[in-house]
N, C-alpha and C positions, 0 to 999 in steps of 0.2 A: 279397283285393282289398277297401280300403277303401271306400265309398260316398256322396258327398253325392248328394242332388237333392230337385229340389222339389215334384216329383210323383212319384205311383207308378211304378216304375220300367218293372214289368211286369203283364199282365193274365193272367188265365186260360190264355191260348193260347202263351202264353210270349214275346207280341210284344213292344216296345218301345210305352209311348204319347207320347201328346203333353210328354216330358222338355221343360221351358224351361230349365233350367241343370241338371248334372249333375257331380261332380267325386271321381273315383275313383282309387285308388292302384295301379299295376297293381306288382304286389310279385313277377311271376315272369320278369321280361322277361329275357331269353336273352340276350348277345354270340355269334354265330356264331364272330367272328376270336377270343374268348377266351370262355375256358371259366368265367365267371361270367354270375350275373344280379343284380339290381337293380332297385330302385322307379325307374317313373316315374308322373308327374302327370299324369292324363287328366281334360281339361275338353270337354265337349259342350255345345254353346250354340245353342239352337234358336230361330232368327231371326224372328216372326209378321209376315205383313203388309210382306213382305219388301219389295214393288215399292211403298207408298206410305209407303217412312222419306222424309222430304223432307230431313232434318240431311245436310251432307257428309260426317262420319264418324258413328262409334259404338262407345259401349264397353263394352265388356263387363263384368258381376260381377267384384271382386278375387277372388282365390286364389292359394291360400299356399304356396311351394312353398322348401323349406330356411329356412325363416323370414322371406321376401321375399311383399309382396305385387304380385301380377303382373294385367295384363288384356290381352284378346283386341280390338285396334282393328281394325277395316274403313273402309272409303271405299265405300258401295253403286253410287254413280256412279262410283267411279275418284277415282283423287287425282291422276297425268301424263297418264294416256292414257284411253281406254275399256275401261279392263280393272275388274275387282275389284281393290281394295287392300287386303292387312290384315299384320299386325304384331304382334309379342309386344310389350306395354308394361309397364315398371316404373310400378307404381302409384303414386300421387303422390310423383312425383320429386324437386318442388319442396321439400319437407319433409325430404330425405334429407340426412345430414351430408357434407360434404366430402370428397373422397376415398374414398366409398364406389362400390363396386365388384362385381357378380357377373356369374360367368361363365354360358350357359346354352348347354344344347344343345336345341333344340326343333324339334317339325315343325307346321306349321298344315296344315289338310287342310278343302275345300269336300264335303261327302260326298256322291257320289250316292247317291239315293233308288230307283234302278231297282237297280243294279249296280255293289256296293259298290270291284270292282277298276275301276271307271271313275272311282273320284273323283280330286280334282286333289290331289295333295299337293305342299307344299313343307320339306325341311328344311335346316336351317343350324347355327351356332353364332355366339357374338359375345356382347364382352365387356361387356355395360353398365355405366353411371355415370350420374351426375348429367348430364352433358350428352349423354349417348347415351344415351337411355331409351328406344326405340323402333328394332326392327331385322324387317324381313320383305322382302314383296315386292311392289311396286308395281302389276306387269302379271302378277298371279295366275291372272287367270281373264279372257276376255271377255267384254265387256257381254251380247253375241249371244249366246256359248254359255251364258251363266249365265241368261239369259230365256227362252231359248227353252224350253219345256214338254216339247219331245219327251227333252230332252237328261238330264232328271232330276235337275238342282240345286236348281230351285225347285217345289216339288211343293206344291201349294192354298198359293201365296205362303208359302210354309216354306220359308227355307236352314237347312240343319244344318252348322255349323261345329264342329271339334273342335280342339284344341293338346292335342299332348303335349311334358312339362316335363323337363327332368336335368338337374342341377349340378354333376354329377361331373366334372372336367375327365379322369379318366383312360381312361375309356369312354365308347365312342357307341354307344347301346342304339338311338335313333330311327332308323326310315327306312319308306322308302316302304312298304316289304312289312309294317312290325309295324302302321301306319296302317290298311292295306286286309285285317287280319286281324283285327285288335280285334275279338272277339263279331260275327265275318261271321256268324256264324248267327241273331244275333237282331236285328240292325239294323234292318228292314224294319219298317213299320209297317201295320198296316190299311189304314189309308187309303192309303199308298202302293202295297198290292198293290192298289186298286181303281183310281188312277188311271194305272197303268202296263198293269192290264188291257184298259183304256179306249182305250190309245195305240197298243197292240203290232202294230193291221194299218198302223197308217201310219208309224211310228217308223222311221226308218234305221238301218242301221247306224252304231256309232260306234266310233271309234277308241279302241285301248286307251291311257288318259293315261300323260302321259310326265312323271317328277319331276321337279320346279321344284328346281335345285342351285345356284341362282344367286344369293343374296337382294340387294337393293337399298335402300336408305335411303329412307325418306320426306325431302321437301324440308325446308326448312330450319325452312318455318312449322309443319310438325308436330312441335319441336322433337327434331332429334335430326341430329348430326352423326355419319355413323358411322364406323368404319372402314376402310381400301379390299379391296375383294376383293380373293380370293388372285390375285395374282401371276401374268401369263402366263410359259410357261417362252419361252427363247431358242427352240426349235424351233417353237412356238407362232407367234412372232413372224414367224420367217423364212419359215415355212409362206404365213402370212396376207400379206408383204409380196410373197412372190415370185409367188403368186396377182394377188395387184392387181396388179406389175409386168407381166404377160404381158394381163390384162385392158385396161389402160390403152394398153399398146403394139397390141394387135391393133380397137383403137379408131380410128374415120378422124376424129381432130379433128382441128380447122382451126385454122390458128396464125396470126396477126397477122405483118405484115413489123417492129414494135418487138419482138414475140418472137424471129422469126428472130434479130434484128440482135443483141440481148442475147445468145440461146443461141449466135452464133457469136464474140461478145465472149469467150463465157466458153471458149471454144475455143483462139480464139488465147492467152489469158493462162495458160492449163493448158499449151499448145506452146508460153510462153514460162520457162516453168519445165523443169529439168533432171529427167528422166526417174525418178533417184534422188526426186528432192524431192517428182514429182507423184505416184512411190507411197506417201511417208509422210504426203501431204498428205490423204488420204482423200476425193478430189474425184472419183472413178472414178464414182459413183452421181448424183449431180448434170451430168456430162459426159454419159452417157448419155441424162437426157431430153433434153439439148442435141443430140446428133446427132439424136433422134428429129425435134425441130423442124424440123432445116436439112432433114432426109430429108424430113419431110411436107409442108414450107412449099411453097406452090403458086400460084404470082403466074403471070397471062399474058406478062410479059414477065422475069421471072428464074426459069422452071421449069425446075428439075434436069431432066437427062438421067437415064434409067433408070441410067444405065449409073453417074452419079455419086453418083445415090443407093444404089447398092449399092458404091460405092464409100466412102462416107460411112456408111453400117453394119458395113464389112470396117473402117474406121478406129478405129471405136470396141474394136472386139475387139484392132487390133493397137495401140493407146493399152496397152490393159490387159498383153496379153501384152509389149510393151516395157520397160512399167515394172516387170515383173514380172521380164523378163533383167536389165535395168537394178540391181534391188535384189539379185538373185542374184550379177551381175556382182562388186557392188560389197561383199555378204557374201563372195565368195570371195577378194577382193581382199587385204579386211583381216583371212581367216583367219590370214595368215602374221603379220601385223605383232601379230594376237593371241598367237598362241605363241610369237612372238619376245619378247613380254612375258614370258610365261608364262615362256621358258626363261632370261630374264635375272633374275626372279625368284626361280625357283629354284636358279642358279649363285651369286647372291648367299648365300643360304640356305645353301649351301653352305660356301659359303669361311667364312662367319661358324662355322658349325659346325668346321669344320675348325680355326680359330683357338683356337676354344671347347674343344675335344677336348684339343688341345694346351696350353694352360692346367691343362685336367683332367689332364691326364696328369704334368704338372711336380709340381702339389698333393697327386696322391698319393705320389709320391716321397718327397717330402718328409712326409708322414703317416705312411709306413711308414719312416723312417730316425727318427721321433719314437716309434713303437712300439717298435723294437730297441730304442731306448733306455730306453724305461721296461720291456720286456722285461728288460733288465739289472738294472732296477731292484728289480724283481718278483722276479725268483729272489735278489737279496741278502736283500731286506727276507723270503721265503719261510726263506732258512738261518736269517736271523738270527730268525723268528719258531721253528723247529724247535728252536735251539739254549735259547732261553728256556724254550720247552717241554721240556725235558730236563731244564734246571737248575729249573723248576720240580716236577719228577718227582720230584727228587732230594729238594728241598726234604720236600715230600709225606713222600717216603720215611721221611727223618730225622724229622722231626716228627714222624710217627706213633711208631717206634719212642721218642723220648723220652718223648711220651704216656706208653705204656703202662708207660715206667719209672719217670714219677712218680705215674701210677695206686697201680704198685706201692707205693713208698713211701706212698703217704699211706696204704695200707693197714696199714702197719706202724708208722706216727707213733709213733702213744700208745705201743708197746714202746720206740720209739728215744727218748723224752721221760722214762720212767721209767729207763730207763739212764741217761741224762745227770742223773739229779736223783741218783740211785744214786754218779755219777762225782765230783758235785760232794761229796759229804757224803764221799766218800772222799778228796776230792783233799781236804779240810780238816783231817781227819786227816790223809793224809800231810804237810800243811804244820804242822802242830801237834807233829808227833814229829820233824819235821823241825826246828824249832825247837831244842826241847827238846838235842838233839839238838846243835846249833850251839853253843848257851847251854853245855852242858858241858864241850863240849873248849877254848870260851874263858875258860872260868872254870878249868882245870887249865894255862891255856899260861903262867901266871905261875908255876906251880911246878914246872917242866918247865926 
């Protein structure tokens, strides 16, 4: 745990003193719903002289929390009501650029000084900006309880205020229980064990505080518009509506005869509408306070009979349950003419398919008498590729075998070259005696 402050923090006895500003990093803080921990920012701000601040607010020291400077506002007198006011504020807002934005999760806490699980906490979240720079709770604490000496908020005109800080948006570390645990053991101060010694035979009982989960906006002049609290759910609503409706009914107001005269306007225009129309019309809840009128309306010379005012309350239930056979009636009505849709729809879908099927079935016919055909084709072009393969085999064949018989020859050239040079000087001879030869018997045929 890191530490500012500007006094000593502790004395001898290990009490807390008189801390005027304090700001510590608690670096072990637990998530019960998940199995991590996490820093948060603990600021203490010990209030002097609490009952004569005359200013309508007050602000706290900055402190710095993700790199934002933050302060702790109060209203001592209240800001809407008689309550305490105070609020986490982005320190000067005015300065901040455009579009800047951070998220926080914080709790504010008024500490008691007798009994640290009685103090008042409040936490929240909420997204600040430029024009949202300011988010707590208005009716924090009241005037009464926060003066009153017995109750232990303001002990020798001393409030102790604390804010714890997180910017995490993926866990919520703060809540009321880690608030009223922080250093429960050394919280107490001297002086506050003297003057809670002081008090303890007349002090009352007090109730165990209950966490502020609500936070609310300061008005407009403390500048800050904020965002709406969450959302009540639909069961929330109907809870809270169908309460007042039995509250307001079991109520003896008194109705005006221009009341009557309207609520049974609105009677007849509702019975001049078709039973179907007045159940989609959603006017069942507005018809209701109208019969309540005409039931309670009470003039000395047009007062219902008991008898028509319970007959005028049996009406309003059987409005509802009419309109309710009325729309049943008239759902069951046009079930048939709905599936008569339905089964013309899907007869059509049919027949289209059927058309469809039969188209598909002619194309493949035709696909498959264009396959036999190039089946035909397949096995010619298959012979005649087999037959070329053969007469290339052939081919192969032969060629190789001539290869290697003029391998041979060339191996025997040079013999078959000097034979022929051998052949020629003989055949010259033989043409030379051959001559010879010629020349003799022609030179004897003259003397023959």
């Amino acid at each position: 745990m890191e530490v500012y402050s500007k006094s000593k923090p502790m004395d001898v006895n290990g009490q807390i003193t008189k801390v005027t500003w304090k700001i510590e990093v608690l670096s072990d803080v637990h998530s019960k719903s998940m199995d991590v921990s996490g820093q948060v920012t603990k600021v203490t701000w010990r209030i002097e002289n609490f009952s004569t601040i005359q200013d309508k607010k007050l602000c706290s020291e900055n402190f710095t929390v993700d790199g934002n400077k933050w302060r702790i506002l109060i209203f001592p007198k209240g800001n809407t009501a008689d309550h305490l006011s105070i609020y986490l504020r982005v320190a000067d807002s005015s300065t901040l650029p455009a579009g800047w934005s951070s998220y926080a999760h914080f709790g504010l806490a008024v500490i008691n000084q007798f009994d640290l699980e009685l103090s008042i906490a409040g936490v929240a979240t909420h997204v600040f900006n430029v024009n949202r720079a300011d988010w707590g709770f208005p009716l924090f604490l009241p005037l009464t309880e926060l003066r009153n000496p017995k109750r232990g908020y303001l002990v020798n005109d001393a409030c102790l205020v604390e804010a714890y800080v997180f910017t995490d948006r993926s866990i919520g570390f703060i809540s009321h229980e880690l608030i009223v645990k922080t250093d429960s053991d050394k919280l107490k101060t001297k002086e506050c064990d003297c003057v809670k010694a002081a008090m303890d035979n007349q002090r009352t009982t007090s109730t165990k505080a209950v966490e502020i989960t609500n936070p609310s906006p300061t008005p407009p002049y403390c500048q800050i518009m904020a965002i709406e609290p969450e959302e009540p759910t639909e069961e929330d609503m109907n809870t809270f509506f169908t309460s007042l409706e039995s509250k307001l009914w079991s109520s003896n107001t008194i109705f005006s005869r221009e009341e009557a005269k309207e609520a049974l306007a609105k009677v007849e225009k509702a019975l001049n509408m078709t039973p179907v129309n007045f159940y989609d019309s959603g006017k069942l809840s507005p018809l209701k306070h109208a019969f309540k009128i005409l039931a309670s309306f009470d003039c000395s010379s047009t007062t219902l009979t008991i008898e028509q005012k319970k007959e005028l309350f049996a009406m309003e239930e059987s409005l509802k349950e009419l309109a309710d056979r009325a729309a049943k009636a008239l759902q069951d009505k046009n079930f048939l003419t709905e599936k008569e849709s339905i089964k013309l729809t899907i007869t059509h879908k049919l027949d289209l398919n059927l058309i469809r099927y039969k188209e598909v079935e002619s194309e493949v016919k035709q696909v498959e008498k264009r396959l036999a055909a190039l089946h035909v084709q397949v096995e010619e072009a298959q012979k005649e590729r087999e037959n070329m393969l053969a007469e290339g085999k052939e081919i192969f064949k032969s060629s190789k075998e001539m290869k290697m018989e003029l391998e041979a020859l060339e191996m025997q050239w040079a013999e078959y070259e000097a034979m022929a040079k051998v052949a020629e000087e003989e055949e010259s001879i033989v043409l030379a005696e051959w001559g010879r030869i010629k020349d003799f018997i022609s030179s004897i045929k003259g003397k023959i």
